[in-house]
N, C-alpha and C positions, 0 to 999 in steps of 0.2 A: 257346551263346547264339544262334547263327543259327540252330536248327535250334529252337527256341523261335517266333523269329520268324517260319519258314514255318509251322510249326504255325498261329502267331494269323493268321499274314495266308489260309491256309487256311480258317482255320471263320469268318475274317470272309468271306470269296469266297463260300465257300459260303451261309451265314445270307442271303448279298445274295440273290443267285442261287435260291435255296429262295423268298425272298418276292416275288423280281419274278416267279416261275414261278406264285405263287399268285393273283396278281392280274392274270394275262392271261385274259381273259373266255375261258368254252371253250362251242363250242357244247351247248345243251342237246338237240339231237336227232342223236347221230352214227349211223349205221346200222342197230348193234345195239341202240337203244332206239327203232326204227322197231316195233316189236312192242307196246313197251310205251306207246306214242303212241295206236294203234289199242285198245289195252284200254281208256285212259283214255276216249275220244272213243267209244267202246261204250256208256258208264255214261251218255249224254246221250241224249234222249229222240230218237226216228227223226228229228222235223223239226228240232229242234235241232243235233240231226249234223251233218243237212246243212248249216246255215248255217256250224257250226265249219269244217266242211271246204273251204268256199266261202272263209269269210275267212284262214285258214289260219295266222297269226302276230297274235299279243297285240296291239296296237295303241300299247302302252308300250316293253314289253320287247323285241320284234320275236323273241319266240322260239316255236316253232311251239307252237301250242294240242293239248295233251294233254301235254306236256314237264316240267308243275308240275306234275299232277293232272289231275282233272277239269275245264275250262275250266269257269269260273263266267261265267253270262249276267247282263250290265245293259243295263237297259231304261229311256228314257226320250222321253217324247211318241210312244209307239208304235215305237217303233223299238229294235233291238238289237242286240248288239255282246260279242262274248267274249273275256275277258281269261285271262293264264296261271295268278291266282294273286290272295290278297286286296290282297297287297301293290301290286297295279297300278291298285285300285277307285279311289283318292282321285281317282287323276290324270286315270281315264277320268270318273268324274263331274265333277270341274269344265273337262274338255275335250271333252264327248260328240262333240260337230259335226267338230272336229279329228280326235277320233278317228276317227270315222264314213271320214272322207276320204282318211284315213292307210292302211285297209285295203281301202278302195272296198266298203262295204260299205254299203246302207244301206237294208236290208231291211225291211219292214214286219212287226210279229210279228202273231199271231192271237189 
């Protein structure tokens, strides 16, 4: 019988342990995807680069621009700002100004 009950209290420690390991945020750019940061930020036009590289982190997500993809540009009254992924659009369009602020960016496009 006791040896039942280290079994259960086992794969309950574990099960815990397993999900609170899944839900610690892990950085999205460690080293070795330093490579694959630069392919992504390649696919963005010369002057565009540059601004990604200038602002350097999402303005949402705070995770370095190339990390999701391709950094997607939003523009709004002349001005723009690039985010990691679509899933960060909503937040930077109803915050444009905050965000603008958030990554000192606030470049004028052409």
């Amino acid at each position: 019988m006791k040896s039942r009950g280290l079994i259960l209290a086992s794969f309950v420690l574990g099960t815990v342990a397993a999900f609170l390991g899944c839900s610690a945020r892990q950085p999205a750019a460690e080293p070795t995807a330093q490579g694959e940061i630069e392919l992504e930020l390649a696919k963005l036009s010369p002057d565009d680069r540059e601004l990604a590289l200038a602002q350097k982190i999402c303005p949402v997500s705070e995770e370095p621009l190339g990390s999701m993809g391709k950094p997607i540009k939003v523009e709004q009254n002349g001005r723009a700002l690039f985010i990691c992924c679509a899933g960060c659009e909503d937040e930077v369009q109803k915050n444009f100004e905050a965000s603008l602020k958030k990554v000192g960016q606030e470049t004028k496009t052409e």
